[in-house]
N, C-alpha and C positions, 0 to 999 in steps of 0.2 A: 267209266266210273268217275265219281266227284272228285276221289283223292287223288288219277292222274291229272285231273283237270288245271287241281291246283297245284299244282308243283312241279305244269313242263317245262321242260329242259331247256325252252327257248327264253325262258328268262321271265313270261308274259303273263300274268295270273288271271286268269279267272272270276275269279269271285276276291271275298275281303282276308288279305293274306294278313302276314303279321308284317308290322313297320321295318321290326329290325333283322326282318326273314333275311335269309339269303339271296334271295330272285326277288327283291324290292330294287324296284328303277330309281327310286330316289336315294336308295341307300349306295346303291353302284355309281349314281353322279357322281358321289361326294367322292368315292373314291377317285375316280376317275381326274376330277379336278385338283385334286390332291388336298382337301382339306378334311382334315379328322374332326368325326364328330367332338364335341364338349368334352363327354369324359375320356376322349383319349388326348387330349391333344397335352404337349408334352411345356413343363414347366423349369428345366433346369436352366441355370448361368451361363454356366460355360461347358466345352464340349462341341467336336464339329456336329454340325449334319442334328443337332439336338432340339432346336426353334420349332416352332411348329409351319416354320415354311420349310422345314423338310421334306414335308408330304410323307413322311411317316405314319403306321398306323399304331393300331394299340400293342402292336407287337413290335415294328421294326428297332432296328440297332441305335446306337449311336451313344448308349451311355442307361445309367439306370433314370427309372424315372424318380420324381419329388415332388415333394406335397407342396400344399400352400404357404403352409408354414416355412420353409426351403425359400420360397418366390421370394416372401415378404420379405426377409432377410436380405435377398440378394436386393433389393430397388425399390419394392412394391411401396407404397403408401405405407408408412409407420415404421419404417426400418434403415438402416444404416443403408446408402447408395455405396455401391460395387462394383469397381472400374470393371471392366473386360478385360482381357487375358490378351497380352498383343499376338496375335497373329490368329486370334479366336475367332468364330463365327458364330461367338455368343449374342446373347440379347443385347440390343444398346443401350445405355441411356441416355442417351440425346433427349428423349422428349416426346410427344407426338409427333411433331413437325419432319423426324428425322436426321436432324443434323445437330451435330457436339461441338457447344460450344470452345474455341480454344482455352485452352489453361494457360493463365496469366504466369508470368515469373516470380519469384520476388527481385531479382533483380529491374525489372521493370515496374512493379508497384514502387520499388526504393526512387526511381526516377522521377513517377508523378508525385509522388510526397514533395520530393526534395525541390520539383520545378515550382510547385505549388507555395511550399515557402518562400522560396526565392521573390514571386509575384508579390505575396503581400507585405512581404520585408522592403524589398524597392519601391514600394505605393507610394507617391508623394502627401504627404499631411496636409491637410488645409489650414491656411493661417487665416484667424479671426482679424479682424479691422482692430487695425492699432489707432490707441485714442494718442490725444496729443501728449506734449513733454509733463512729464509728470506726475503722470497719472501709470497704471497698473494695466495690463491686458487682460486681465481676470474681472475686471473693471462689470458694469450693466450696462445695458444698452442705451441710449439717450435718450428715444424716444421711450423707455420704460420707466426713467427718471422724471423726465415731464411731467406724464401721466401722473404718477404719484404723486408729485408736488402742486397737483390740480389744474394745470393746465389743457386739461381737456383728455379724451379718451387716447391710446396708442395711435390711431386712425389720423387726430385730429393735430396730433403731434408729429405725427410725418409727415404734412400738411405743412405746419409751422419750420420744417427742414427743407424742406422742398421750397419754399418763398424765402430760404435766405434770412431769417427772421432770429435765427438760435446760434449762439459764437461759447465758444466753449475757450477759457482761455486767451481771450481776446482776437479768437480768429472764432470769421464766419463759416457754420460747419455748412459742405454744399454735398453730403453724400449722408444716405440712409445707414442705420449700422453702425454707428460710430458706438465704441464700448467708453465709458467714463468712470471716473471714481467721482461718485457725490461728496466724500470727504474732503477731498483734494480739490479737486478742478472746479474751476468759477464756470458758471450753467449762467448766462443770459436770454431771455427771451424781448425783444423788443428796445434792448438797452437797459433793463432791469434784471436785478440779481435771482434765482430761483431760488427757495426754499427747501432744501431737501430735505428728507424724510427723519432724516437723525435731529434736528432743530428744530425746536418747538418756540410758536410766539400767538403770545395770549395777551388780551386789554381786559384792564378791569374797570369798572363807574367802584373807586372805593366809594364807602359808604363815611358820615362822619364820625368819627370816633374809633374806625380801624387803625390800630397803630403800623407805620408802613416798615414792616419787617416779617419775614419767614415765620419764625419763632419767637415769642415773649415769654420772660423768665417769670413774672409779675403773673400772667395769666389772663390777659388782655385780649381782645378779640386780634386779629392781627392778617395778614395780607395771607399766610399758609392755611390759612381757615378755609379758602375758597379754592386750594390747590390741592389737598388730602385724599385724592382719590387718584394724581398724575406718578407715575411709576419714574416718571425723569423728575430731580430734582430739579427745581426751577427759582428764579432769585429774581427779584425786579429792579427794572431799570429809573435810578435815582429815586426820590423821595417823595413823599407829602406831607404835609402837617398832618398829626390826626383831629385836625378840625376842618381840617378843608377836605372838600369833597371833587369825585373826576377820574381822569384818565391818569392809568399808571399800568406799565406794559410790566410782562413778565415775561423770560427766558430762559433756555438754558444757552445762550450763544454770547459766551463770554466778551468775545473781541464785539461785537454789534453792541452788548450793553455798556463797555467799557469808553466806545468812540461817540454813544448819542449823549454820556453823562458827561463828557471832556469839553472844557472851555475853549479848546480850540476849535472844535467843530461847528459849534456855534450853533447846536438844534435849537429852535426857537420853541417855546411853549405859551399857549395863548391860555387866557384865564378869566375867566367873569367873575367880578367883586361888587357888592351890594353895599352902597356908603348912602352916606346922608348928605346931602346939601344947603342951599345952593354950591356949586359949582364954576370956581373963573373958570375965564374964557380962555386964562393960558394955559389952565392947569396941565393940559397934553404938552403942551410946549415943555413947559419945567420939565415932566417925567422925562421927555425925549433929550434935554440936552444934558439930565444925569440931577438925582437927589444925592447928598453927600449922606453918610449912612458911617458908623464908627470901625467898621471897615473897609471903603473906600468908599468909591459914586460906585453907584447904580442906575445903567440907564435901561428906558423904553425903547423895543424899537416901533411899538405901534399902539396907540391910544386913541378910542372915541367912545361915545356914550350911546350905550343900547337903547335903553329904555327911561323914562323919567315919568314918574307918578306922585305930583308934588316934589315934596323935599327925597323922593326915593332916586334913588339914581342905580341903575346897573350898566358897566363902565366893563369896558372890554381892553385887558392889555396882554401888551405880545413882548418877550423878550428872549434873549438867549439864556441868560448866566441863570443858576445853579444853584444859589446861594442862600441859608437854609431865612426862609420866613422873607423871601425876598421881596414878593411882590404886598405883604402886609408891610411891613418894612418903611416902604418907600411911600404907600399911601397913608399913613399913619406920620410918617418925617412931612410930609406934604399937608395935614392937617386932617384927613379925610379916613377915619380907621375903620377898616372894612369888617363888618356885619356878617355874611357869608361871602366864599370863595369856592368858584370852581374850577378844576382845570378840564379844558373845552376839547384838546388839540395838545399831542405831544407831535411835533417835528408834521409829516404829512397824513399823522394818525388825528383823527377827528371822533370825538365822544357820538356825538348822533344822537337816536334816539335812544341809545343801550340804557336798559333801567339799572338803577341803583342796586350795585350787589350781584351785578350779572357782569360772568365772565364769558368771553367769547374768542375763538382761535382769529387770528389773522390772517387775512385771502394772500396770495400767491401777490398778486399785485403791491398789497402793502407793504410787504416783507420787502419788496423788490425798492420801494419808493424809501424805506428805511434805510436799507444796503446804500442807497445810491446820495443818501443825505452825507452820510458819514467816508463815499468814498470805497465802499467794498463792494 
């Protein structure tokens, strides 16, 4: 008959049995190797013999079974982890790999803290490049000072340190880095004073009939006319007629305008005056060896004649002093009263070709040739 066929006693079927028959060879494997199918296999924490390497089946001992709900709780993914029970042959949580990590102390986390402070508490600080005596360590860099004062780019400026070329102080600076105060400390490049950033120096071509003063109460054109746009107040250095036309510096560097306007220093100012002639042949002589004037002599230090067109003459003189209307003054005591004046050349500042009524900043050089008339 078909239906002993299927279901002898030697375990071996016949035809197509059912999977989870009892005389299924594959169903007897599993047993046999001790693993339980899917829905038996057992999910509790803790408890011996309760893992599913127990080789228990849907029935065997070892404790009640538990759902997934139960699992997730004890470790699974989304739930609170669950030491084991010591002396347990519960689940672990180690991990895949097998093996649990040690559990740190706090006494030993208090130790790396504490060695950890230790390390950075004892770190040595680095100390920046001290500039020279008198200057500040919070100071700029030198070669950042340069730069600004237009000596050329950072690059071009450590160039100029590196040849020995830059003395801060009156000592030659021979290292990169040095920190300086621009307020403070004397910056030379080449034997010439820099210009730092805080000091401002401007030439004007006044024009004639500006009067040479900041402000005028009258209402007068006047020298602040040309400066109304600068955020630093600025004052010019000595005077001009306001009929004379030329060179007249403006600043704010008190001690520079105060030592090129002082008779001691002796800045010379050269001047072209347009007189009439003929002209003696000693008249430079006389200017040089002093016109008497109702407040002393007044001398030349340098006289000759430019140009001569006829009875025109344009006569070029150079002197030091100061003194107001000095140079008409002396050619008018001399016989010779001068038509127009202009001033050419204050000290190593030279007019050029700067148009009339046109202001212009002073290069790093001139500033340097200025400093060095007077001594700073």
């Amino acid at each position: 008959m078909r239906s002993s066929g299927r279901n002898s006693s030697d375990g071996k079927s016949g035809g197509r049995g059912n999977y989870r028959g009892a005389g299924n060879n594959r169903d007897d494997r599993q047993k046999r190797a001790g693993k339980p199918r899917p829905e038996e296999r057992r999910y509790d924490v803790g408890g011996s013999g309760s893992g599913p390497a127990s080789g228990g089946g849907a029935g065997s001992g070892g404790g009640p079974k538990k759902g997934r709900g139960s699992a997730a709780r004890g470790g699974a993914k989304g739930g609170p982890k669950q030491s084991p029970k010591p002396g347990g042959a519960g689940k672990s949580t180690a991990g895949r790999g097998g093996r649990s990590a040690p559990a740190r102390s706090r006494e030993y986390d208090a130790r790396v803290e504490e060695r950890n402070r230790e390390r950075y508490a004892n770190k040595p600080q680095i100390k920046t490049a001290k500039t020279f005596p008198g200057a500040e360590q919070e100071g700029e860099r030198l070669q950042k000072v340069l730069a600004r004062a237009g000596m050329g780019s950072r690059r071009a400026c450590e160039e100029l340190i590196d040849q020995a070329r830059v003395e801060v102080n009156g000592e030659i600076v021979t290292e990169q880095g040095l920190r300086v105060d621009p307020e403070k400390d004397e910056i030379k490049v080449d034997g010439l004073t820099v210009a730092t950033q805080s000091y401002l120096f401007f030439a004007l071509n006044k024009p004639a009939g500006v009067v040479s003063t900041m402000e005028d109460p009258d209402g007068r054109q006047c020298l602040g006319d040309y400066v109304t746009n600068r955020e630093t107040r600025l004052f010019h250095v000595g005077r001009l007629d306001t009929e004379t036309e030329g060179i007249i510096l403006l600043t704010n560097h008190g001690e520079l305008a105060h030592r090129l306007t002082h008779p001691r220093y002796g800045v010379k100012k050269t001047y072209l005056a347009a007189i009439q002639g003929p002209l003696p042949r000693e008249l430079g002589k006389r200017l040089k060896d002093g016109i008497r004037l109702e407040d002393g002599y007044a001398r030349a230090d340098h006289f000759r004649v430019v140009e001569n067109t006829g009875k025109n003459y344009l006569v070029e003189v150079t002197l030091h002093e100061g003194r107001k209307h000095i140079v008409r003054r002396m050619l008018a005591e001399a016989g010779f009263p001068v038509d127009k004046l202009v001033r050419t050349a204050f000290g190593p500042i030279a007019l050029g070709d700067q148009k009339s009524g046109w202001l212009r900043r002073l290069t790093n050089t001139e500033v340097g040739m200025l400093m060095g008339e007077v001594g700073l």
